[in-house]
C-alpha positions in Angstrom: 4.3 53.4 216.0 0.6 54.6 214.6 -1.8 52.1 214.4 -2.8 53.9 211.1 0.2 51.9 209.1 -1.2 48.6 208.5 1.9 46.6 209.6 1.3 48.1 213.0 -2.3 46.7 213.1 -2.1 43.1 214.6 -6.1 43.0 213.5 -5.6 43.8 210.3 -5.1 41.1 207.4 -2.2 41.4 205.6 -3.4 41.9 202.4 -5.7 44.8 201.4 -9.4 44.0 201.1 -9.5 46.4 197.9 -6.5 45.9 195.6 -6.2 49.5 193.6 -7.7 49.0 189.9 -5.6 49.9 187.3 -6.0 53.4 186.5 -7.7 54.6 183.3 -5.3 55.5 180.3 -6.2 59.4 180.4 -5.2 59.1 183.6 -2.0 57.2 183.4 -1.7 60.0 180.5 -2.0 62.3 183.0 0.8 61.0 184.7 3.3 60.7 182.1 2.8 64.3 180.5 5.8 65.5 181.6 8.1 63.1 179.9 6.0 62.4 176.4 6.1 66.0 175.7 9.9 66.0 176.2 9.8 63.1 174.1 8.3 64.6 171.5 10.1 67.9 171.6 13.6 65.3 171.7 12.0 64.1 168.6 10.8 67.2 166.9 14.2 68.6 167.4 16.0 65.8 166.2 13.8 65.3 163.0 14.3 69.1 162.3 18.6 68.5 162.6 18.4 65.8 160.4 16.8 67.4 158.0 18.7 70.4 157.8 22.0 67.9 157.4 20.8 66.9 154.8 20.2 69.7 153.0 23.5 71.3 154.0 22.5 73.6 157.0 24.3 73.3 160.1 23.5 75.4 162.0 20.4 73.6 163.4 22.5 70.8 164.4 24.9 72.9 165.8 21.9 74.3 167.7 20.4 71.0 169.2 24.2 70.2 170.3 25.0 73.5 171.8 21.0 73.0 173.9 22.5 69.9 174.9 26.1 70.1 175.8 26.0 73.7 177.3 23.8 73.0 180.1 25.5 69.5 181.2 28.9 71.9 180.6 27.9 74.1 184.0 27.6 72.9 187.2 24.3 74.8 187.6 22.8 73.0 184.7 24.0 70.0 186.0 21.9 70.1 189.4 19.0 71.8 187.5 18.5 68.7 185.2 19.3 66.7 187.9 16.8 68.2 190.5 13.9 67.7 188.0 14.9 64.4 187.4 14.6 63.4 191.2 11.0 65.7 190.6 10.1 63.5 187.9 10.9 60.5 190.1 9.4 61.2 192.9 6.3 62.2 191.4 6.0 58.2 190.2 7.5 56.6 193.2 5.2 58.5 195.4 2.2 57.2 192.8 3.7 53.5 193.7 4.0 54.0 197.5 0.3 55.1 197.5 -0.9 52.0 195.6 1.1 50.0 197.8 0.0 51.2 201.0 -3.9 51.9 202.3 -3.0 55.8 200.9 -5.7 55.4 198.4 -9.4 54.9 198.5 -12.1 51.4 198.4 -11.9 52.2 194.7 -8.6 52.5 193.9 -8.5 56.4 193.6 -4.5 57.9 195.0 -4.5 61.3 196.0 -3.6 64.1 193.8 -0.3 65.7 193.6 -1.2 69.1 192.7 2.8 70.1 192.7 6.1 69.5 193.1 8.8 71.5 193.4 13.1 71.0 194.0 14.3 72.7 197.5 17.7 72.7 198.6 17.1 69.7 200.4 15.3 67.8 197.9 11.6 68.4 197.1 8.2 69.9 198.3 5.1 68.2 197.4 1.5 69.5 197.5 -1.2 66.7 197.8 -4.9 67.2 197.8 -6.1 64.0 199.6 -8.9 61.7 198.5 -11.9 61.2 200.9 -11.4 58.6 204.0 -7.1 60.1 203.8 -5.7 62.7 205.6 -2.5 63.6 207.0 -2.6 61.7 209.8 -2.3 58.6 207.4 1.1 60.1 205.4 3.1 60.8 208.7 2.1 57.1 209.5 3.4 56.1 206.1 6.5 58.5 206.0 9.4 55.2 206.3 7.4 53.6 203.2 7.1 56.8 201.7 10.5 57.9 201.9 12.2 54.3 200.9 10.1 54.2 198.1 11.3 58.2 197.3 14.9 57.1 197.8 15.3 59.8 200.6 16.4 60.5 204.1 13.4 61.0 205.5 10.0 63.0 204.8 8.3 65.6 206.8 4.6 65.9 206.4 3.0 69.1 206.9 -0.6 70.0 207.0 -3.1 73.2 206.3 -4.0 74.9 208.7 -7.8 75.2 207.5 -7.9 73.0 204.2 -7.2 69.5 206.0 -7.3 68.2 202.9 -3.6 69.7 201.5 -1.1 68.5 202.7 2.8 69.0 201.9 5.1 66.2 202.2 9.0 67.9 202.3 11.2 65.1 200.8 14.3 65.3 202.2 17.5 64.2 200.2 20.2 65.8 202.2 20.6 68.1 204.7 20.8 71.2 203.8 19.7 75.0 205.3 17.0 76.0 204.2 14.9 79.3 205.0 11.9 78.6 207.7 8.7 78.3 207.0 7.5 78.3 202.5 8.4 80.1 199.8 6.9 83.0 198.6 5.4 81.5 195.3 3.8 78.8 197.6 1.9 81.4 199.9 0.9 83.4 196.7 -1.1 80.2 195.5 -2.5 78.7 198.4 -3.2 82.1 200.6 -2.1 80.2 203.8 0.9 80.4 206.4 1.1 78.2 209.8 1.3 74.8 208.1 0.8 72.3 211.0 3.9 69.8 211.0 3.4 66.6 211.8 4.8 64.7 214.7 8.1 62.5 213.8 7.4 58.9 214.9 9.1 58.2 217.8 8.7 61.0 219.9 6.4 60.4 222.6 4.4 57.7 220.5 6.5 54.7 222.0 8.7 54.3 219.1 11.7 54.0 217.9 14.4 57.1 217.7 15.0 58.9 214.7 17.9 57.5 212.6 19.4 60.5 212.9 19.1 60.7 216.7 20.4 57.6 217.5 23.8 57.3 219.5 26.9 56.7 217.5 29.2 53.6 218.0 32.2 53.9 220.1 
């Protein structure tokens, strides 16, 4: 196990010397922009409906249904609203896991997630570091990291120059997907050859994967 993780460090006090402050309201603004737009476009919509019931039109009501019920109607739309729901929810639980762990700075600073995107086996996450983190401390953090994410397990993966990006590959099920990133990816960060990191457990003394291990007779 790495010594990085603080429940691995026998000379470590249990509790963190500097508790993260609470984040400024911008910030925590910041956070939440995602879903109070959606709210307010919910609410926009839904004011404009009402409105045109009662003054006889139906047809924008008939609208805001049909934007509703078509999508949750298909399959496809289905697992589109429901793969940016598990964006949207990683996004914050990985916001949690950092506050929770050392994965944020002496002044309470978390790294920032620059992206976050669905893949077929659950979702690809672009995180600029903070100074005194690096990727070294996410792979030692990848079991708190993915039972705070509700996944299977997470790969961290590092740039080849900027040490400072690093992609964490949330994995939700397994599922093929195509090697190495997509092509939207290389377009905005110019880079191929991510380093991966080592699982724990392979020649670090540690436990076996959980998928590794033997199976009951």
């Amino acid at each position: 196990m790495s010594p990085r993780n603080a429940r691995n460090d026998r000379h470590r006090p249990p509790e963190a010397p500097w508790p993260p402050r609470r984040a400024p309201l911008p910030v925590r603004l910041w956070r939440w922009r995602t879903e109070i737009v959606l709210a307010a476009v919910v609410a926009t919509v839904a004011v404009l409906a009402a409105a045109g019931l009662r003054e006889g039109r139906w047809w924008p009501f008939l609208a805001l249904t049909s934007t509703v019920w078509f999508p949750a109607a298909t399959r496809s739309g289905r697992e589109w609203a429901l793969s940016r729901l598990h964006c949207l929810t990683t996004r914050h639980r990985l916001h949690r896991v950092c506050m929770e762990t050392p994965l944020h700075t002496r002044s309470g600073r978390l790294p920032l997630i620059m992206r976050i995107t669905p893949t077929a086996a659950g979702e690809r996450v672009v995180v600029m570091t903070r100074a005194g983190i690096c990727a070294a401390d996410f792979r030692a953090h990848a079991e708190e990291i993915a039972a705070a994410c509700f996944a299977h397990r997470v790969v961290v993966t590092r740039h080849p120059r900027r040490s400072n990006l690093v992609v964490l590959e949330v994995v939700r099920r397994e599922a093929h997907t195509p090697a190495g990133l997509s092509p939207g990816f290389e377009r905005v960060y110019g880079e191929t050859g991510w380093t991966p990191g080592r699982p724990p457990g392979r020649g670090s003394g540690g436990p076996p994967e959980p998928d590794r291990l033997p199976r009951a007779a």
